[in-house]
OpenMM code with the backbone's topology and positions (N, CA, C; nanometers):
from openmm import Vec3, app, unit

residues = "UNK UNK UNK UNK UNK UNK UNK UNK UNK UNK UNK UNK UNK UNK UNK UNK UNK UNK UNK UNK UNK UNK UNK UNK UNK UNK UNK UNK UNK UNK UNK UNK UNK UNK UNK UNK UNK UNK UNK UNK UNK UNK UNK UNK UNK UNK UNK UNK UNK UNK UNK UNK UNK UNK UNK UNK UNK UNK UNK UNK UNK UNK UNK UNK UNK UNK UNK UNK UNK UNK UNK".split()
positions = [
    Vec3(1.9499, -1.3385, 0.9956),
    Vec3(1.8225, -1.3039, 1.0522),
    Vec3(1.8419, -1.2062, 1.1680),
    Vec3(1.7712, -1.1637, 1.2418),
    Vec3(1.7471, -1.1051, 1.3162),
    Vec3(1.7862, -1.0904, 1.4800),
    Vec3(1.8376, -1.0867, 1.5416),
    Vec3(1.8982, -1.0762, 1.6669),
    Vec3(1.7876, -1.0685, 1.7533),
    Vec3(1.7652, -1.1590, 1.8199),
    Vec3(1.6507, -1.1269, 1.9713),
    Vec3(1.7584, -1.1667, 2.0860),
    Vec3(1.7435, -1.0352, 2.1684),
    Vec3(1.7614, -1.0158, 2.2949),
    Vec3(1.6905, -1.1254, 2.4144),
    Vec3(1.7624, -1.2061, 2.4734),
    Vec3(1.6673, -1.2110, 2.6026),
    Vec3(1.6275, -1.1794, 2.6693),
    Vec3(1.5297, -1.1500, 2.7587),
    Vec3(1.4912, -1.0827, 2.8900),
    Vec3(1.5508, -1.1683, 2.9992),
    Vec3(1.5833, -1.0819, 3.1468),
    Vec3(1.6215, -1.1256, 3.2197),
    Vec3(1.5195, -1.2315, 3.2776),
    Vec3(1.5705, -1.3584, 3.3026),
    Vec3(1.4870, -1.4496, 3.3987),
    Vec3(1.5831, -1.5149, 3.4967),
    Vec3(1.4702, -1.5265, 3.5935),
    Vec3(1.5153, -1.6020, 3.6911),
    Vec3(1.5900, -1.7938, 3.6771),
    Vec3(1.7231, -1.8047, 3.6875),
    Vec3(1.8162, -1.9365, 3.6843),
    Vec3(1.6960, -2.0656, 3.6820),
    Vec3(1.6477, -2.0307, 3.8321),
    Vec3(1.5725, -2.1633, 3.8685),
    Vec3(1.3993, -2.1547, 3.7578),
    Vec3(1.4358, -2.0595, 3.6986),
    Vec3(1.2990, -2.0822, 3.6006),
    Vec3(1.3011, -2.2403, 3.5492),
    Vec3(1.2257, -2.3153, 3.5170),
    Vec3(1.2776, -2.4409, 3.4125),
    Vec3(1.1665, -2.4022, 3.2858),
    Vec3(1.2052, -2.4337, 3.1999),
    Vec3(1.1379, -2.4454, 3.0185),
    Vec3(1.1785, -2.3189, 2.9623),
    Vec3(1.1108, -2.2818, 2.8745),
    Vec3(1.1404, -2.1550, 2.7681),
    Vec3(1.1070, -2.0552, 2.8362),
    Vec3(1.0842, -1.8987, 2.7496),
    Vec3(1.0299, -1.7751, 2.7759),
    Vec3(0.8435, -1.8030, 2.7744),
    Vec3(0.8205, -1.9202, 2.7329),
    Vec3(0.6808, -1.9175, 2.6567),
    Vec3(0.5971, -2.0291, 2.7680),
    Vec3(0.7069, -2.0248, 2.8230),
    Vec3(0.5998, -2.1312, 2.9702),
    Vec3(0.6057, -2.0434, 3.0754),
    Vec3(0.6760, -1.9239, 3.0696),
    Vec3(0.6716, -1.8399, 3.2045),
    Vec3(0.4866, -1.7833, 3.1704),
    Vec3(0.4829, -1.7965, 3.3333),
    Vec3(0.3299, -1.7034, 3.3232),
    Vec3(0.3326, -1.5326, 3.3265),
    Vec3(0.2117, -1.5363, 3.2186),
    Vec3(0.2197, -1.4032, 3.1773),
    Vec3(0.2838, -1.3461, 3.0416),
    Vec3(0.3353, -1.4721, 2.9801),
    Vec3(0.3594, -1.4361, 2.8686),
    Vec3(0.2813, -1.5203, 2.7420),
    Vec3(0.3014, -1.4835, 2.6479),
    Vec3(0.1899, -1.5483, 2.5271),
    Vec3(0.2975, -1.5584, 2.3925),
    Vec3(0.3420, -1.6349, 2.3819),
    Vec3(0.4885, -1.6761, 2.2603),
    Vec3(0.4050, -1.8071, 2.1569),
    Vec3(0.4021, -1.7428, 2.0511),
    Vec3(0.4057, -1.9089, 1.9859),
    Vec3(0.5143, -1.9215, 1.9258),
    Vec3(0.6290, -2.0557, 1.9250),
    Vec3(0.7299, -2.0635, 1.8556),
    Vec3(0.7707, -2.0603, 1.7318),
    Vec3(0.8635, -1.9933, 1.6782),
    Vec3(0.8207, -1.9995, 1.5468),
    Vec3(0.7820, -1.9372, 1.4393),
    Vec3(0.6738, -1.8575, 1.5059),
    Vec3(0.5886, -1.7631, 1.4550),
    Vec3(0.6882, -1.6377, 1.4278),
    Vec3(0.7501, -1.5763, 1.5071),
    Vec3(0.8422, -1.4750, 1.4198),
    Vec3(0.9287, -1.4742, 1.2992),
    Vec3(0.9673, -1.5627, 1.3376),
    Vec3(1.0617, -1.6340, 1.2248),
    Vec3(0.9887, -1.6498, 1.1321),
    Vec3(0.8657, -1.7305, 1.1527),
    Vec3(0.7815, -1.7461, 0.9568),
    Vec3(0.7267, -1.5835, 0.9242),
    Vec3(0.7521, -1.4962, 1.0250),
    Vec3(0.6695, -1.3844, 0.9820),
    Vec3(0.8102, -1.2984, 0.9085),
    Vec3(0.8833, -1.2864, 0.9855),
    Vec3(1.0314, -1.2408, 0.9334),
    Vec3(1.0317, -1.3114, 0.7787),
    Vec3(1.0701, -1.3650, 0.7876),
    Vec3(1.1023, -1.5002, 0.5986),
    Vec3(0.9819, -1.4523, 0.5211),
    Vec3(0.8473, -1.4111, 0.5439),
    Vec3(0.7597, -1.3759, 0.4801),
    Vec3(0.7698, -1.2528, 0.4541),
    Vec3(0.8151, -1.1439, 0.5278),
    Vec3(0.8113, -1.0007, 0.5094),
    Vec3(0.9386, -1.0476, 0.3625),
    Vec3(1.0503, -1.0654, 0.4384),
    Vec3(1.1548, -1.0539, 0.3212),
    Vec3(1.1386, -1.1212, 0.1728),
    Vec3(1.0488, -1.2303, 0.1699),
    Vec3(0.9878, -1.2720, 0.0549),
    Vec3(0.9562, -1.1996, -0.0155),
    Vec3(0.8516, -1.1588, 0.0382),
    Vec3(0.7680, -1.0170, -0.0478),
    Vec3(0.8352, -0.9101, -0.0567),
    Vec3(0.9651, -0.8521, 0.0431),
    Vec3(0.9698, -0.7587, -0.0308),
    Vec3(1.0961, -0.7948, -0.1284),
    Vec3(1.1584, -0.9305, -0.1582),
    Vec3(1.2731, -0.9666, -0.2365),
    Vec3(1.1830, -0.9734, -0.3591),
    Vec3(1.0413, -1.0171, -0.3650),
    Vec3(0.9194, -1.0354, -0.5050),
    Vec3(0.9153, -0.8938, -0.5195),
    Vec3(0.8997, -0.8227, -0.4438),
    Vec3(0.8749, -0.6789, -0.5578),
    Vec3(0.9755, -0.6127, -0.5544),
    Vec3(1.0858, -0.6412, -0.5035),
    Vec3(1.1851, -0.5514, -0.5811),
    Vec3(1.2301, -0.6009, -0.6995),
    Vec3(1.2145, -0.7487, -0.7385),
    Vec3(1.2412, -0.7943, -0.8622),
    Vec3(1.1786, -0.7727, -0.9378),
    Vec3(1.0223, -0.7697, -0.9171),
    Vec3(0.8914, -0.7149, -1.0276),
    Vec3(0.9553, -0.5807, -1.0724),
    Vec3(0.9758, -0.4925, -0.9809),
    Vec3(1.0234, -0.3511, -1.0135),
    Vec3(1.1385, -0.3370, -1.0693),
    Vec3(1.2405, -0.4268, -1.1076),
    Vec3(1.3572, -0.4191, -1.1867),
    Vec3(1.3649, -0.4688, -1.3028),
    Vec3(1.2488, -0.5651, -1.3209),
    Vec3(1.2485, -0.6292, -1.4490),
    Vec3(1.0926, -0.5279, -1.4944),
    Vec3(1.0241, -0.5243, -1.4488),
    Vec3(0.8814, -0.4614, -1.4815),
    Vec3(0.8655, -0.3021, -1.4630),
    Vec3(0.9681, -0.2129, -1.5024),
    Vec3(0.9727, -0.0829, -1.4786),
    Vec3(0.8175, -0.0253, -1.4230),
    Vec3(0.7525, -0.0448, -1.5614),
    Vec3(0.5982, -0.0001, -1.5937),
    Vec3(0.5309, -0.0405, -1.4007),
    Vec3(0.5345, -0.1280, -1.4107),
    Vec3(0.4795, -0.1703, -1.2544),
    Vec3(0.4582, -0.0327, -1.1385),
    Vec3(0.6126, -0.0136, -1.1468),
    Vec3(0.6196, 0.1039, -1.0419),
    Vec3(0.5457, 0.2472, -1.0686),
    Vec3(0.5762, 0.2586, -1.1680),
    Vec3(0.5140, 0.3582, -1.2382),
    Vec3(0.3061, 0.3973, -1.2176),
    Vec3(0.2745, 0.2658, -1.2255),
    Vec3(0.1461, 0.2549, -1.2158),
    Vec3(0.1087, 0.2591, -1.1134),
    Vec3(0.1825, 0.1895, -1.0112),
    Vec3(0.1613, 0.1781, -0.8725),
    Vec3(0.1617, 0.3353, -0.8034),
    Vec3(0.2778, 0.4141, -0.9064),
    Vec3(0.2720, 0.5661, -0.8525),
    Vec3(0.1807, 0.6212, -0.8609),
    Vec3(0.1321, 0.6015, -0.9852),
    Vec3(-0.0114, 0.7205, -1.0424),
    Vec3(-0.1239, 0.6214, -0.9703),
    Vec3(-0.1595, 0.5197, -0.8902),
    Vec3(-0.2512, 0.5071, -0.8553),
    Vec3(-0.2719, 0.5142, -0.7022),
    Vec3(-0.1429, 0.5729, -0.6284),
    Vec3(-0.0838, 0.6583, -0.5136),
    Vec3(-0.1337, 0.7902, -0.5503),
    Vec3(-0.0934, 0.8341, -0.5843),
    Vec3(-0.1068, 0.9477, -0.6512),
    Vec3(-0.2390, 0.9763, -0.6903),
    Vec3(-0.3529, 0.9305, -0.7474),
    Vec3(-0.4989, 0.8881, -0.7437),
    Vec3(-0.5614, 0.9364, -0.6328),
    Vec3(-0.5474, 0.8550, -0.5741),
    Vec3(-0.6342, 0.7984, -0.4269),
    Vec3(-0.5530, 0.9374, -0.3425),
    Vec3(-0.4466, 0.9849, -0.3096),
    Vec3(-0.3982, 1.0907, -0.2088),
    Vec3(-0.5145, 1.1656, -0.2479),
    Vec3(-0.4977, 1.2521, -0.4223),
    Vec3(-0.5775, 1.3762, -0.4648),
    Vec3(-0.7266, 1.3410, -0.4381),
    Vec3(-0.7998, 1.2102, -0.4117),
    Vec3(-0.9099, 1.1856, -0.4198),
    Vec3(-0.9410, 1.2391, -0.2464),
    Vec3(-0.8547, 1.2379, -0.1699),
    Vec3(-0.8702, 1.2568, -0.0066),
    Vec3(-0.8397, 1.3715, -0.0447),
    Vec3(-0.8062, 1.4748, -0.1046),
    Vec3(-0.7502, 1.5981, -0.1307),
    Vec3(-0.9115, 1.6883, -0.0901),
    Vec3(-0.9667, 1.6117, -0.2770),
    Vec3(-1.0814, 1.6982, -0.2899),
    Vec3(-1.2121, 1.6619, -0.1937),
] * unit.nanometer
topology = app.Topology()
chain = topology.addChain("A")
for resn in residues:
    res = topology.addResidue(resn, chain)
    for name in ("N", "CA", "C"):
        topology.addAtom(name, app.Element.getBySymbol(name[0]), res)
């Protein structure tokens, strides 16, 4: 996963980053958002290796919609 940096805090702080004031953390929450990005994109790169046609369609309907902002 992913490497997070700490920010500098002060020793005598006591609890997490998410009890200092001024900040807004829910725990957790990156992490399920991280595991979710890579989900989806581990689901469509498999759709697209087994389902050629997929990509293909997905192009021409890219491809659609650009020329439609065209004209």
């Amino acid at each position: 996963m992913t490497h997070r940096a700490r920010h500098d805090e002060r020793e005598d702080s006591s609890g997490t980053s998410a009890h200092v004031a001024g900040r807004r953390a829910a725990p957790g929450r990156g992490e399920f958002l991280e595991f979710l990005g890579l989900t989806l994109a581990a689901g469509a790169f498999v759709l697209f290796v087994t389902r050629p046609e997929v990509s293909e369609g997905l192009v021409r309907a890219l491809a659609a919609r650009a020329s439609a902002f065209v004209h």
